[in-house]
Phi, psi and omega in degrees: 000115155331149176300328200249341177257326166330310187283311165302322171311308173295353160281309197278343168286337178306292188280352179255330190285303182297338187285323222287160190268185203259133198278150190253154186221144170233117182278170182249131171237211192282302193263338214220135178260122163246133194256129182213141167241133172099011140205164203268126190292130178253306164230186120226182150233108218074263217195353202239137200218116153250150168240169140235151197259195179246173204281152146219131207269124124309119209255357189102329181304119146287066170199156179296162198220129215231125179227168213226180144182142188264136149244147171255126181246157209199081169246159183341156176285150193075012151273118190246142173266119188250017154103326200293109156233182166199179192204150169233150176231151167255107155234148147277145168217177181183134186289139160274184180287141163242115190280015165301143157304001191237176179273154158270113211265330210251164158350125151240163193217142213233153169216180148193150185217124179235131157224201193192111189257141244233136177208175199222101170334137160286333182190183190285349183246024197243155187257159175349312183213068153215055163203171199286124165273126195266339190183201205208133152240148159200149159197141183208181181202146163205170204219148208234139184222168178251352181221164163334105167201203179249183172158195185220147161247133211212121204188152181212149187279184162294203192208124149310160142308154169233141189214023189156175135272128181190155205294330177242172157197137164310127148251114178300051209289153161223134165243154182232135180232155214173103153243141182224125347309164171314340190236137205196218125175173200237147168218094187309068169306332172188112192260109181246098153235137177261167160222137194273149189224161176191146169339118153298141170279159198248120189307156165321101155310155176242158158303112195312172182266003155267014173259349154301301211288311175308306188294333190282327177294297159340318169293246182018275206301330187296315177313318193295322179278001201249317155330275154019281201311282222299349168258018160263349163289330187265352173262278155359332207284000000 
């Protein structure tokens, strides 16, 4: 093998490396698994999952800047999931230079928001929105300063609906992040979500089959006997 084909397999190993899409991780809780991709599992406890998330840069552009993210929920077997979750966020932020030529005259202001729609697949292979939305969590904060400086937004949600049991359930996030001025970044130091779980009910037992067989035969014998009387009540007659 040649020098010249060498060096393209290693470009193209390159470009498949840099290309590759980000491997989804799954923590482990007590009742419930959750999978997620595009933020980092840090702990859990219970039923309860922290992550943290990656830097997002402020571009000068005045407008919030808005993301999206699937968490997949999975619980244990003998377990049900009932729709109800809530959550606390942490983010930090810190301001940039703002390279206009004049001063920033006015206020700064740090905002963050998050929610989370809480939903129930239509069948085992359907995706997000191809499902029932069962509730809601949101929660958010912002904080207005007078000078250039860093800091933290710190918020905790609301309580979902809880509307049923069930074995997967989606949570959608979406968050909005915002500095004015415009130049910065924000870092999701810690995403705390819990989700309530309870004992799956327990299916109707069946009977083993000889003891269907037993029962069935019993039916028979009783119809055969009952048969009997009535054409000896009708000859008696």
């Amino acid at each position: 093998m040649n020098k010249t084909i060498l060096k393209l397999l290693s470009a193209a190993a390159l470009v498949a490396t840099v290309a590759a899409p980000a491997v989804a991780a799954t923590a482990h809780g007590r009742d419930v698994d959750v999978t997620i991709e595009g933020f980092t599992p840090v702990s859990s406890t219970g039923n309860t999952f922290t992550f943290s998330g990656g830097r997002y840069d402020e571009d000068g552009i005045p407008s919030n800047t808005s993301y999206k993210q699937l968490f997949l929920i999975d619980a244990h077997a003998g377990k049900a999931l009932t729709g109800k979750m809530s959550f606390t966020m942490d983010v930090e932020y810190e301001f940039g230079t703002d390279p206009n030529p004049w001063p920033h005259t006015g206020n700064y202001s740090a905002y963050a928001r998050a929610s989370f729609d809480v939903l129930s697949p239509n069948c085992g292979t359907c995706g997000p929105f191809d499902a029932e939305l069962l509730g809601n969590a949101q929660g958010a904060n912002t904080t207005i300063i007078t000078s250039p400086t860093n800091g933290k937004l710190s918020f905790a949600s609301n309580a979902s609906a809880a509307s049923g049991s069930y074995d997967r359930l989606f949570a959608y996030m979406f968050y909005d992040m915002a500095l004015d001025p415009a130049y910065g970044s924000f870092n999701i130091t810690a995403l705390t979500v819990s989700f309530e779980a309870v004992d799956a009910a327990s299916p109707v037992p069946e009977l083993p089959p000889f003891a269907m067989m037993g029962a069935g035969l019993a039916a028979l014998g009783l119809c055969a006997r009952y048969k009997g009387r009535k054409k000896t009540a009708a000859i008696a007659a």
